[in-house]
DRENMIMAR-765748 format. One line per 8 residues: for each residue x, y, z of N, C-alpha, C, O, CB. Coordinates in steps of 0.05 Angstrom, whole numbers, plus 5000, padded with zeros to 4 digits. Each point is the difference from the previous one (the first is absolute). Glycine has a CB too. Layout:
BEGIN
X/Y/Z/X/Y/Z/X/Y/Z/X/Y/Z/X/Y/Z ~ ... $
***
This chain:
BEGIN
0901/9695/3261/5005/4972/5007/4989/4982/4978/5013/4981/4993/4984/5031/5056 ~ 4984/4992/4942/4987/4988/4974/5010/4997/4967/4993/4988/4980/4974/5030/5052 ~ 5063/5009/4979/5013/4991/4968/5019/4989/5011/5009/4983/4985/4981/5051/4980 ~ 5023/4969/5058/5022/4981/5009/4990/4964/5001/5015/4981/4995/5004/5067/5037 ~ 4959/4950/4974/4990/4980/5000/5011/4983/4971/5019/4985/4993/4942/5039/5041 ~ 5003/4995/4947/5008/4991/4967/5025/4998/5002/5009/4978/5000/4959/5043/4971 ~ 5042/4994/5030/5035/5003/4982/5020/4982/5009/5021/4996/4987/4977/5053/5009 ~ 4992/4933/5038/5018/4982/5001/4983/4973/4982/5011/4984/4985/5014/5038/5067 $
4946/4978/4953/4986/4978/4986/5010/4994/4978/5006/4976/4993/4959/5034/5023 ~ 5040/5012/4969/5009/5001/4972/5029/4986/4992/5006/4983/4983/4965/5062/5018 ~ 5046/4968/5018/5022/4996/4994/5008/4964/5020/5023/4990/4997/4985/5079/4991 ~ 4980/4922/5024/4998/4973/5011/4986/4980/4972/5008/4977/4997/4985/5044/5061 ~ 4992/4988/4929/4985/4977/4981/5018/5003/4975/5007/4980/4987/4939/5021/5031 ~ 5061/5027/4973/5023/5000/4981/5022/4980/5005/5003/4982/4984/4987/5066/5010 ~ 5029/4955/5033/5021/4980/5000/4984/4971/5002/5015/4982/4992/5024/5052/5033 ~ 4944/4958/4980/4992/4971/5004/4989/4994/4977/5001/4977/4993/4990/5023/5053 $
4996/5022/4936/4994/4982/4969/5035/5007/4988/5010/4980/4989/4920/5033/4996 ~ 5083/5006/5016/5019/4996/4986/5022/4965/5008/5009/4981/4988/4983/5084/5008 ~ 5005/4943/5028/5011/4963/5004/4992/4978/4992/5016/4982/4994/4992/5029/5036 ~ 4963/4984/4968/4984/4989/4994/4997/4992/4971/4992/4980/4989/4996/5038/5049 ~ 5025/5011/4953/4998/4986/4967/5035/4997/4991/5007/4991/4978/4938/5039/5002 ~ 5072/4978/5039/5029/4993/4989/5004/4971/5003/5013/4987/4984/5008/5057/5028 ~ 4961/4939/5022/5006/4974/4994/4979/4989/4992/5001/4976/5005/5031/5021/5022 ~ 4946/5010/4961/4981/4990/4974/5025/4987/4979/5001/4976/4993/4955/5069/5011 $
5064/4978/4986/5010/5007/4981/5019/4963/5000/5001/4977/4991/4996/5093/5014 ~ 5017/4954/5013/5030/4972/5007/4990/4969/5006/5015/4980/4997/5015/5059/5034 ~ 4939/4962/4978/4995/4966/5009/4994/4990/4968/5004/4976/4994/4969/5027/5065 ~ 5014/5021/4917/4984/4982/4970/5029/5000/4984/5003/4986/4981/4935/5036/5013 ~ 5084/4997/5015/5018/4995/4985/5023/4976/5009/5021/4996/4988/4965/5054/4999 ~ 5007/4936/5035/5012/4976/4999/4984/4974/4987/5010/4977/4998/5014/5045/5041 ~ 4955/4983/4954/4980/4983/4988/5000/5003/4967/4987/4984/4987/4984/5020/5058 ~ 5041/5013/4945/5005/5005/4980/5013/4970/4979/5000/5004/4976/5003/5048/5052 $
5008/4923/4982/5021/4980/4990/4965/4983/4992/4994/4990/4979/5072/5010/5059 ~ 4918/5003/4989/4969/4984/4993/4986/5012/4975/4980/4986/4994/5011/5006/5059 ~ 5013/5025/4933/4987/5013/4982/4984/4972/4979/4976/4998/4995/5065/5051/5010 ~ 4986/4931/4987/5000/4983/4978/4965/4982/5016/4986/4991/4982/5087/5005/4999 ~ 4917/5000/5046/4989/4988/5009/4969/5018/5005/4984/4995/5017/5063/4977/4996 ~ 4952/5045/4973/4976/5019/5002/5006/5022/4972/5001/5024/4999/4993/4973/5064 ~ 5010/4981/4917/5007/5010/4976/4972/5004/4977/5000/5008/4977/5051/4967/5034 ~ 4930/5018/5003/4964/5007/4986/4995/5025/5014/4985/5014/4987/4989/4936/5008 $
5032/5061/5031/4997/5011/5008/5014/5027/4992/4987/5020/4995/4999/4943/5029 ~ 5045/5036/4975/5006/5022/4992/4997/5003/4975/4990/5022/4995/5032/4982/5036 ~ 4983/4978/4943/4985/5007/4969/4975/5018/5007/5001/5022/4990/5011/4930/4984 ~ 4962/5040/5043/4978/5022/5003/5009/5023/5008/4991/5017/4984/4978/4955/5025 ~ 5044/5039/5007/5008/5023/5008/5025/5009/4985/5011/5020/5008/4967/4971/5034 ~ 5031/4996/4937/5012/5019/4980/4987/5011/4982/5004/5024/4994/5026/4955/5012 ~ 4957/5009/4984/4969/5004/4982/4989/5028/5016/5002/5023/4993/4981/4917/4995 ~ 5004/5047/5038/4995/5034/5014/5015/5021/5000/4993/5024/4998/4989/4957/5029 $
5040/5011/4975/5020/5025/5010/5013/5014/4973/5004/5024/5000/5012/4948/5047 ~ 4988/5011/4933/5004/5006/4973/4998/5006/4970/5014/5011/4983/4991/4977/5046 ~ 4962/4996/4974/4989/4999/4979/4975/5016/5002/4996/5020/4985/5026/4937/5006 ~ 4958/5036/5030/4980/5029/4998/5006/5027/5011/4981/5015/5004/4987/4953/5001 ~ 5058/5041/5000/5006/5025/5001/5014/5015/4979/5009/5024/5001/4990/4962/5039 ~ 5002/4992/4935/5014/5008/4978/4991/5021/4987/5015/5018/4994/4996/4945/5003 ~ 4963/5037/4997/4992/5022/4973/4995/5025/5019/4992/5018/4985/4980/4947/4973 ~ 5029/5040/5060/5007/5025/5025/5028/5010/4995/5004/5024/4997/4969/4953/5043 $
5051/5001/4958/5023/5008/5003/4995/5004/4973/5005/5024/4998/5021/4957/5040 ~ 4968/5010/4942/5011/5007/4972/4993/5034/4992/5014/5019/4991/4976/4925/4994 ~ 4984/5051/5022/4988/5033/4997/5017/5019/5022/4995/5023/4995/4949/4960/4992 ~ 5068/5015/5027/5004/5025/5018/5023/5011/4995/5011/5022/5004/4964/4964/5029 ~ 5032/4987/4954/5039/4999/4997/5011/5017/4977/5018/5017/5002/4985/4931/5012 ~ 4978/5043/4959/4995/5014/4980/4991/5019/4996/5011/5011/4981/4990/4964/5012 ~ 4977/5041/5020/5001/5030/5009/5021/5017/5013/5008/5023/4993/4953/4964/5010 ~ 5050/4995/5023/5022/5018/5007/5018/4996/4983/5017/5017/5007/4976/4986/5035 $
5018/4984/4937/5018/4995/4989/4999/5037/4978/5014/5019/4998/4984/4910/5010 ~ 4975/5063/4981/4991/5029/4983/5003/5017/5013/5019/5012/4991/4952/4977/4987 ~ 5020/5020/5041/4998/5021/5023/5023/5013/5005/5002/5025/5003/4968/4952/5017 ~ 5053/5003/4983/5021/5013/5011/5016/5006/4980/5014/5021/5000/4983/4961/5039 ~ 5004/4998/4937/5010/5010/4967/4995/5028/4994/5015/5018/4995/4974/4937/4987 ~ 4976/5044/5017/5001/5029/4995/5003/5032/5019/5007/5022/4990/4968/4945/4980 ~ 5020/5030/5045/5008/5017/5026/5034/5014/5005/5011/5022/5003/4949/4942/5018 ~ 5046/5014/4976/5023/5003/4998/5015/5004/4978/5018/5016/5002/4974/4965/5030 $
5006/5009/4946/5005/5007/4973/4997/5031/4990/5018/5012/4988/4966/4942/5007 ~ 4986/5057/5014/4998/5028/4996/5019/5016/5013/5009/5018/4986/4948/4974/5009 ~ 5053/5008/5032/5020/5009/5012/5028/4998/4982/5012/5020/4992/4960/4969/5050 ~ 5038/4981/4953/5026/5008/4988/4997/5003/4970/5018/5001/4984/5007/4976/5052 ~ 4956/5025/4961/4998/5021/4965/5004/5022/5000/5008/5010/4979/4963/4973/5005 ~ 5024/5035/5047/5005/5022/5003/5028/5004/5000/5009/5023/4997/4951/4980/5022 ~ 5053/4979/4983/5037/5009/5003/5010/4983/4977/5024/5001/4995/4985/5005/5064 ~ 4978/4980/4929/5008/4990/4976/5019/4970/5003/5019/4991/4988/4978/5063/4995 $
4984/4938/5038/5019/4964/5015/4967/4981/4992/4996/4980/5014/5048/5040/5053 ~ 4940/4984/4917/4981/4981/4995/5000/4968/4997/4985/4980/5002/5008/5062/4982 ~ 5046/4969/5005/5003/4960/4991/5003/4987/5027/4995/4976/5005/5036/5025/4944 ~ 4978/5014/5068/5007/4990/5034/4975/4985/5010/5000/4984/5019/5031/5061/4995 ~ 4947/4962/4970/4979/4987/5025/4997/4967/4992/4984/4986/5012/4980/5065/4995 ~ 5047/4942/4981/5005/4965/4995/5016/4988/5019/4996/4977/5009/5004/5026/4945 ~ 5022/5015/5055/5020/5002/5032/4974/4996/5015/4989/4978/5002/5058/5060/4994 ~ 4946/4982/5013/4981/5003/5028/4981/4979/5007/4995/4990/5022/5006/5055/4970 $
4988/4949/4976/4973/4979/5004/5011/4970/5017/4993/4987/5019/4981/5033/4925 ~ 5045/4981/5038/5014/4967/5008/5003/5002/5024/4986/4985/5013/5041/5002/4951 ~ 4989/5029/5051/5014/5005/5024/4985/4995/5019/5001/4982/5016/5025/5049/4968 ~ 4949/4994/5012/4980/5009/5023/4981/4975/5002/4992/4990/5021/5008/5066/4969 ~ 4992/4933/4980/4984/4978/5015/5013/4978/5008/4987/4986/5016/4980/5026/4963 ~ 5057/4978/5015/5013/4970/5003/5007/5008/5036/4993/4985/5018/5035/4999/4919 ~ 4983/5035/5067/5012/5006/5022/4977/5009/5026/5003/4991/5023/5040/5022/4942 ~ 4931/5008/5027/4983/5009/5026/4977/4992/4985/4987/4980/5008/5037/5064/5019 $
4968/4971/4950/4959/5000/4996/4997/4977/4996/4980/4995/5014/5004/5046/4962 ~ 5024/4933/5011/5000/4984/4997/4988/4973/5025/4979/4986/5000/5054/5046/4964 ~ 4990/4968/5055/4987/4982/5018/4973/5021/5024/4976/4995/5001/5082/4969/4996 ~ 4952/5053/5014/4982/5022/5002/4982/4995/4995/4989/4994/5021/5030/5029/4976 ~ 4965/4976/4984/4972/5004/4983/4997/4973/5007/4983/4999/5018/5018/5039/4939 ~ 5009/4933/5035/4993/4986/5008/4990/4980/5024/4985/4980/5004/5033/5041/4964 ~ 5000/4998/5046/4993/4992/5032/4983/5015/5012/4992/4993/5022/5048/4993/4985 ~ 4950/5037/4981/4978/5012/5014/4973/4987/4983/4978/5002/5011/5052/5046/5005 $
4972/4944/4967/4975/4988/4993/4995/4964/5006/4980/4986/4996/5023/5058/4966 ~ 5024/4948/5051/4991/4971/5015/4989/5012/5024/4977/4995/5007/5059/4968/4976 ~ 4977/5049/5027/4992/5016/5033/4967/5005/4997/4985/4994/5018/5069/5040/4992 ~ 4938/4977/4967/4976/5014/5003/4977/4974/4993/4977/4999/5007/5046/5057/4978 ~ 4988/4928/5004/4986/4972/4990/5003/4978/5014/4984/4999/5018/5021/5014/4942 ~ 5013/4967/5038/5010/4978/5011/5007/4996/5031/4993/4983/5016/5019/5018/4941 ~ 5011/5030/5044/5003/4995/5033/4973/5012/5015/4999/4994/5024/5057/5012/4973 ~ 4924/5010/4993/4971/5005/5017/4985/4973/5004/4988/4990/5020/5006/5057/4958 $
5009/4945/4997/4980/4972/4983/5017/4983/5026/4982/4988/5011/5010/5017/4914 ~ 5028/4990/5087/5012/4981/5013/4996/5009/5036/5005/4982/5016/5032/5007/4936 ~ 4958/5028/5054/5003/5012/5032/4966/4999/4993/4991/4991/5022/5065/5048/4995 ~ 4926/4963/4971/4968/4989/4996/5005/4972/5008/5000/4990/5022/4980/5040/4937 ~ 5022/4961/5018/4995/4974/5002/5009/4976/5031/4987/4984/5014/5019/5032/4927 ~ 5024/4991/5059/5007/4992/5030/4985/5012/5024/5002/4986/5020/5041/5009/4961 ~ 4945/5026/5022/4982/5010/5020/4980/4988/4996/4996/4984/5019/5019/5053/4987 ~ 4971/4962/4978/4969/4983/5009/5004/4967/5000/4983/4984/5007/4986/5057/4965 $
5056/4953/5020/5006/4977/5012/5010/4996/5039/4994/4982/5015/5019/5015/4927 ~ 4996/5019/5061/5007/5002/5028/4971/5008/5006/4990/4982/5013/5064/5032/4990 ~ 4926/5010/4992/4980/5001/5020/4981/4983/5000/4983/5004/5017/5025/5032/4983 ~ 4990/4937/4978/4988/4980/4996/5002/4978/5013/4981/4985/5005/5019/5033/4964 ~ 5034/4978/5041/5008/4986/5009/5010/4977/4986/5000/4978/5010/4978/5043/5019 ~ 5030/4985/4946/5001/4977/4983/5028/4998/5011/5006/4977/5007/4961/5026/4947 ~ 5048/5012/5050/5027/5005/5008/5002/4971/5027/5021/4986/5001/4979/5082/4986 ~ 4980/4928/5028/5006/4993/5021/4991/4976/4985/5012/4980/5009/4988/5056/5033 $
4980/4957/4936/4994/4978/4994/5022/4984/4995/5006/4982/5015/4956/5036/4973 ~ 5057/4989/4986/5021/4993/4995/5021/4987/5019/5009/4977/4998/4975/5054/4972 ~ 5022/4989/5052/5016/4988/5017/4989/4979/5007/5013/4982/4990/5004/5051/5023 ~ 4962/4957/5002/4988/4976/5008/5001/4983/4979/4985/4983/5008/4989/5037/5022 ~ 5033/4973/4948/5000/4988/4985/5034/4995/4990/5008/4991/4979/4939/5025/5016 ~ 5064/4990/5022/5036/5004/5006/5008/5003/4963/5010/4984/4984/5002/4974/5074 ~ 4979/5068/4940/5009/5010/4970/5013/5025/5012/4991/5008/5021/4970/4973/4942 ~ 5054/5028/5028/5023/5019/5006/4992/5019/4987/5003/4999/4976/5033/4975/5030 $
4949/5049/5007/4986/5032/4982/5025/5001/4992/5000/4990/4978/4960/5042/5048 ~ 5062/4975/4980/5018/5025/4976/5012/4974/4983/5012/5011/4982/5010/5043/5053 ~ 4981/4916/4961/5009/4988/4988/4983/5000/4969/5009/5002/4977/5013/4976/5069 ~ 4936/5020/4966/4982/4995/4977/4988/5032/4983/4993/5007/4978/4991/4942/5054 ~ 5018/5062/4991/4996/5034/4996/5014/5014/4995/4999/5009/4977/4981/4990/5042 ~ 5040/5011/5001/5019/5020/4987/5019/4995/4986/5000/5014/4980/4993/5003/5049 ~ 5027/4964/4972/5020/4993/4986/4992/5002/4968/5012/5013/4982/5004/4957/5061 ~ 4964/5017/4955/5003/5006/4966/4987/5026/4985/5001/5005/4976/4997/4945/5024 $
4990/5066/5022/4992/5028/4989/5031/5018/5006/5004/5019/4984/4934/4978/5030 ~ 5081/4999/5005/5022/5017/5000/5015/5001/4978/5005/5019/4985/4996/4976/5055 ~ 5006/4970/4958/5016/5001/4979/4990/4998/4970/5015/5003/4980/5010/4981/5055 ~ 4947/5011/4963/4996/5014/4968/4997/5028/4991/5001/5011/4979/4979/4952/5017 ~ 5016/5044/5025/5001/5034/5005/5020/5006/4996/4999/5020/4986/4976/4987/5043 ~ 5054/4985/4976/5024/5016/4999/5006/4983/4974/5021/5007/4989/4996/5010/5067 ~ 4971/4962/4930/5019/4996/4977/4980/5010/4978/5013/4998/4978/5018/4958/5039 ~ 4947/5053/4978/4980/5009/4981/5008/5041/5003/4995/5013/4980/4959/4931/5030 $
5056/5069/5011/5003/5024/5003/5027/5003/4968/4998/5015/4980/4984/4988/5089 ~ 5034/4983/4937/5023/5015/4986/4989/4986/4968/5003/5010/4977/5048/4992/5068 ~ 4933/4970/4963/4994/5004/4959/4983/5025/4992/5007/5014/4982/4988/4929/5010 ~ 4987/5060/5019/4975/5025/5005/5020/5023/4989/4994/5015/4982/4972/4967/5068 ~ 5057/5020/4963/5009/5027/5003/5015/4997/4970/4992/5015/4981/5014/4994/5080 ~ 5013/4974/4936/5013/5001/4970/4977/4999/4975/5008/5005/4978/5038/4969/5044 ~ 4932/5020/4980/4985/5005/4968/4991/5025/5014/4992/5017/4984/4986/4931/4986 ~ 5021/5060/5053/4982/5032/5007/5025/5029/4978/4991/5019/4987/4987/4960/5089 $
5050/5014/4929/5017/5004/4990/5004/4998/4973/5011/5019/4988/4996/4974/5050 ~ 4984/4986/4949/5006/4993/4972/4973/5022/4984/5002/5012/4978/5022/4926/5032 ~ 4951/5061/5010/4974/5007/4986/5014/5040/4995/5001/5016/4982/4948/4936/5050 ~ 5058/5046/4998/5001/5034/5007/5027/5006/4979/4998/5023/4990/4983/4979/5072 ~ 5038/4987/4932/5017/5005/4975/4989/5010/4977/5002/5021/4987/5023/4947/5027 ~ 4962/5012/4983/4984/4996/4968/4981/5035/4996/4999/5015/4981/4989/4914/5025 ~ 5001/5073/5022/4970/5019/5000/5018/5022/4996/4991/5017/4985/4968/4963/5051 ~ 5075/5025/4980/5009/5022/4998/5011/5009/4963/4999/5021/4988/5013/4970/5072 $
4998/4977/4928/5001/4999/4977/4985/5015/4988/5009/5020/4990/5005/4947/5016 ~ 4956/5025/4992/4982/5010/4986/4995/5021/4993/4995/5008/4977/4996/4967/5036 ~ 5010/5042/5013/4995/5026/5003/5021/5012/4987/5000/5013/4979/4975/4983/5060 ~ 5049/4998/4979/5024/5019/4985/5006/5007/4959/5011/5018/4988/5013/4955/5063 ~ 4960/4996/4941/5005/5000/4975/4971/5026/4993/5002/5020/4986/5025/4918/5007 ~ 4959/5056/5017/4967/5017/4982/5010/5032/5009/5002/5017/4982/4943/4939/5029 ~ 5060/5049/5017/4999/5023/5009/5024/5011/4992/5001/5013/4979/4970/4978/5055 ~ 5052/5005/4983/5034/5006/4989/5014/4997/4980/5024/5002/5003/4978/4992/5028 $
4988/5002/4948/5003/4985/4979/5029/4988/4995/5017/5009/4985/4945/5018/4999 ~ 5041/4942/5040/5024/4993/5011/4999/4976/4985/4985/4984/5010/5019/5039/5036 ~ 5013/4964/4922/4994/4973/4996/5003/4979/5016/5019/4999/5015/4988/5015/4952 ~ 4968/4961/5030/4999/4979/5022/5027/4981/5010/5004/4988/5021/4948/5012/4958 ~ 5066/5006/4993/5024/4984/5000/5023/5012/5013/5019/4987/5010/4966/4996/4951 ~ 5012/5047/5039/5021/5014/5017/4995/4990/5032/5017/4987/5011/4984/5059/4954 ~ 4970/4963/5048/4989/4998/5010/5012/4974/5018/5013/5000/5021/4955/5030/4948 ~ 5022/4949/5018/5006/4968/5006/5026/4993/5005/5006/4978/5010/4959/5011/4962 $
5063/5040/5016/5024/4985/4997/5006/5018/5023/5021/4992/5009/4991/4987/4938 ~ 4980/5040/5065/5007/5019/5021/4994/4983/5031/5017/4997/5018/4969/5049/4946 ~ 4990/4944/5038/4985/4996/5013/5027/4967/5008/5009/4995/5022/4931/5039/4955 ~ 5065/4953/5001/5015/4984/5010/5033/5003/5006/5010/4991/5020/4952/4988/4960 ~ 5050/5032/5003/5017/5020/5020/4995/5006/5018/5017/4993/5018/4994/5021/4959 ~ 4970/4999/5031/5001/5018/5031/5000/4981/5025/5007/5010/5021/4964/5029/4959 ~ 5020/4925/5016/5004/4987/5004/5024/4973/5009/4999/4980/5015/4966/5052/4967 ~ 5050/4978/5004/5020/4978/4996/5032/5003/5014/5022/4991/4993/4948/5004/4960 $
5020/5023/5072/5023/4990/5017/4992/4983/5022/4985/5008/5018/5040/5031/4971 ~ 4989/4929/5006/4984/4978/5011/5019/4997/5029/5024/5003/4999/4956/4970/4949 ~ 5007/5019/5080/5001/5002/5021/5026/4975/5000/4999/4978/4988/4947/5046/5027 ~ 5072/4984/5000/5025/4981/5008/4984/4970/5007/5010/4980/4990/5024/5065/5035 ~ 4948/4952/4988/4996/4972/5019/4979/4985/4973/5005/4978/4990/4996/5044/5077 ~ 4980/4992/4929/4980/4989/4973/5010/4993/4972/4999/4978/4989/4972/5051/5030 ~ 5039/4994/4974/5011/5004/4973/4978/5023/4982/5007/5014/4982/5017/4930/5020 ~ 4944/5055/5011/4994/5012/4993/4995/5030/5005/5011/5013/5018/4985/4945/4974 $
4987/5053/4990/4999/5037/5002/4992/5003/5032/4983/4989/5015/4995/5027/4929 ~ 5044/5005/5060/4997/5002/5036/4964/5019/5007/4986/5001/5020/5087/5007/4989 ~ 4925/5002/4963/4969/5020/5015/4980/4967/5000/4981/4997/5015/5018/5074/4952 ~ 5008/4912/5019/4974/4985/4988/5005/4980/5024/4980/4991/5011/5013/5015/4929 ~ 5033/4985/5070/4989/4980/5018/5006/5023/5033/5002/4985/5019/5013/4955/4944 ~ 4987/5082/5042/4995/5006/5021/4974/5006/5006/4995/4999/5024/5045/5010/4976 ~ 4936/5000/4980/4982/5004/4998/4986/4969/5009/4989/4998/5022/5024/5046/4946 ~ 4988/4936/5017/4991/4975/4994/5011/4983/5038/4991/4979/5007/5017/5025/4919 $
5006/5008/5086/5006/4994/5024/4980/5022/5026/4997/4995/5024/5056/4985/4950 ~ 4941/5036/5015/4986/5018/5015/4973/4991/5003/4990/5001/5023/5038/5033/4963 ~ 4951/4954/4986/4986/4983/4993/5002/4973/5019/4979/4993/5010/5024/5030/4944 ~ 5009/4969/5049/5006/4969/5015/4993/5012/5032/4986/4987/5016/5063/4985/4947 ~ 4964/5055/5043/5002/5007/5024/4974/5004/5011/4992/4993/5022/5049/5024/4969 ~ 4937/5002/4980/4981/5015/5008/4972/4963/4997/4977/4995/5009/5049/5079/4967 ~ 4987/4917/5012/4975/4975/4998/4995/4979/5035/4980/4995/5014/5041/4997/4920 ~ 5008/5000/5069/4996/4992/5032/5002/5014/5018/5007/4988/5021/5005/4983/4970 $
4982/5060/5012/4990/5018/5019/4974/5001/4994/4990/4993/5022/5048/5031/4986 ~ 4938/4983/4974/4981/5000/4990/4982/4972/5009/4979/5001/5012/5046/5032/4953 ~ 4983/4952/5031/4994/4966/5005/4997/5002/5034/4979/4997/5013/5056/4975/4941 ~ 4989/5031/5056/5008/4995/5026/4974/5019/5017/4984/4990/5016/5077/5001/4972 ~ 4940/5027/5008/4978/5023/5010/4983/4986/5001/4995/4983/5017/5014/5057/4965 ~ 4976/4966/4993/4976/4989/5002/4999/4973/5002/4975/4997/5003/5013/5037/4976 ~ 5020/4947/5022/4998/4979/5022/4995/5005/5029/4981/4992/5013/5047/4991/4957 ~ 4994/5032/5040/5006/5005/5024/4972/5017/5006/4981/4990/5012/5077/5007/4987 $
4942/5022/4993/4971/5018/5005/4967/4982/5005/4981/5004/5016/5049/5033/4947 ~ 4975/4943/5016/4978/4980/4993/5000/4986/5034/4982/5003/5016/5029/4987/4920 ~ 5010/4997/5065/5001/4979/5025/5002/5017/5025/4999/4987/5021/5026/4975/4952 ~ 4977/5061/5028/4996/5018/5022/4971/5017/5002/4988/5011/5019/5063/4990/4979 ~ 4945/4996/4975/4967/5005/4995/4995/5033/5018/4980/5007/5013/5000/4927/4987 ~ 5043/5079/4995/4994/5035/5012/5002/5019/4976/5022/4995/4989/5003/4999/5061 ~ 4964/5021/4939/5025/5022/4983/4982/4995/4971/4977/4993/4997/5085/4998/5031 ~ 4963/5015/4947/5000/4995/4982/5024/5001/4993/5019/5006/5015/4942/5003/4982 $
5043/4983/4974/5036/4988/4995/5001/5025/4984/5023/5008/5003/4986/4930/4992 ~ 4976/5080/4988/5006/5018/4986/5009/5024/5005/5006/5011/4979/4971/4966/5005 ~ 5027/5036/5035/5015/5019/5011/5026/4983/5007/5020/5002/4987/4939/5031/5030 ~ 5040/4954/4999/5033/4985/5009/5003/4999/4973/4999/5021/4987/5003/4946/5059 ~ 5000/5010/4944/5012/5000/4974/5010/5023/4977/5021/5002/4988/4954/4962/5024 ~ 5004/5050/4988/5013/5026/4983/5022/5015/5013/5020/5009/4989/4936/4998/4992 ~ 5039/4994/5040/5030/5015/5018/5019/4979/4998/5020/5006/4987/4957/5023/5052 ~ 5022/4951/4971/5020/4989/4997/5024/4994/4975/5024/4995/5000/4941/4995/5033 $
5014/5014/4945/5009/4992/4972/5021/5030/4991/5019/5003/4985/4928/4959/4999 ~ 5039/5056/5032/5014/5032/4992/5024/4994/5012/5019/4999/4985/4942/5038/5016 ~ 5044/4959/5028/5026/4998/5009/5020/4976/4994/5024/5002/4995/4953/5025/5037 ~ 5008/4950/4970/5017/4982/4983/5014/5006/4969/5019/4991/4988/4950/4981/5040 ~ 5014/5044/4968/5013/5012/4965/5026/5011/4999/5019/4999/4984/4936/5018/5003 ~ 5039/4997/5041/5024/5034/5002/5019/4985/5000/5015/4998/4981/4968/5043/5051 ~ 5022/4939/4998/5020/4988/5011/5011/4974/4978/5024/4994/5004/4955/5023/5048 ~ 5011/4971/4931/5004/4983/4981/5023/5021/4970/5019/4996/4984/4921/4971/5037 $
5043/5051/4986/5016/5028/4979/5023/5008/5008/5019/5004/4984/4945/5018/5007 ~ 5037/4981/5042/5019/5018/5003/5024/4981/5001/5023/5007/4994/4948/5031/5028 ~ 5018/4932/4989/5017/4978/5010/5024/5009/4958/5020/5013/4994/4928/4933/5058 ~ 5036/5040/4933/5015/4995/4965/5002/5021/4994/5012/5004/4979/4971/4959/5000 ~ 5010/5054/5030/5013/5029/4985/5010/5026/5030/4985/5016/5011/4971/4978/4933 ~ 5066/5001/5059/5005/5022/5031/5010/5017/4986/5008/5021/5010/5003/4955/5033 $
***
């Protein structure tokens, strides 16, 4: 009786925070037009969301960029396809490692740093202060952490991309002994079949849309987590970001 219990407990607070944060979601994204009127506000939280998570993204991006250059490089040297890995690099990061990596390190930073910060505001009661002061929490609070969150994810993600090119560059030239110029002219080829509706490369902006996806889920969480003050946003979020990936993949590429 005690796991039937948990297991309904469980599965009752799951659907009520999941509702809870879909119309979190849907009420800051009609507030979205007010942005221009809490425009000090979101400049700071682009800065947060963008700028001190940078030299994290730069370094991780640029290792995996090496990492997978060379890893993989050793493999098709074995069959004698070495020049191919200028294909792969572009592909794999514009299209998955790319926003991926990025969204797990807002998740692990920003969206924690945000389901904190909104909780000890709720157990403080500043939450309730505000209202009495007929200020609108998700108009002064959330609204401008969602949406600088979802527009700082996809810049984050394209230099995470440009760095992780370069790092695979590097390597390929010292280790594979692949010139930087071949390298650079493969890499943009492998690129340049541009998406019907954009014009641009379909890996670079489906990726760069996955980014947009994985920034206002990340935001939204940990908001939502914050103002429900239960949990933590870093497990949700990392799951979430895995299956949003698949279904974002499988949706542009069936």
């Amino acid at each position: 009786m005690d796991l039937i219990r948990f297991t309904g407990h469980f599965l009752r607070q799951s659907v009520r925070g999941s509702g809870f944060t879909v119309r979190l979601f849907l009420s800051t994204l009609a507030r979205f037009p007010r942005a221009v009127l809490r425009l000090r506000a979101l400049l700071d939280q682009m800065y947060v969301c963008g700028i001190k998570p940078l030299p994290v993204v730069v370094v991780v991006s640029i290792f995996t960029g090496i990492i997978l250059a060379y890893q993989t490089g050793l493999e098709l040297d074995r069959f004698g396809q070495r020049e191919k890995i200028a294909d792969i690099i572009g592909i794999v990061l514009c299209r998955e490692m790319g926003p991926f990596i990025v969204g797990i390190i807002l998740t692990a930073s920003v969206g924690a740093a945000m389901a904190a910060e909104r909780g000890t505001m709720k157990v403080s009661e500043e939450l309730d202060a505000i209202e009495c002061m007929s200020i609108d929490p998700l108009d002064f609070l959330v609204m401008p952490r969602i949406l600088a969150l979802g527009l700082m994810c996809p810049v984050l993600t394209f230099l995470g991309d440009i760095v992780g090119i370069i790092g695979g560059g590097f390597i390929s030239e010292q280790q594979l002994q692949i010139p930087w110029t071949l390298y650079v002219r493969q890499v943009i080829e492998s690129l340049t079949t541009p998406a019907e509706s954009t014009g641009l490369p379909k890996d670079l902006w489906c990726g760069l849309l996955k980014a947009l996806v994985f920034g206002l889920t990340i935001a939204t969480i940990g908001c939502s987590t914050g103002l429900r003050a239960t949990g933590g946003a870093l497990g949700v979020g990392f799951t979430l970001i895995i299956i949003f990936g698949y279904y974002l993949t499988w949706f542009f590429y069936p």
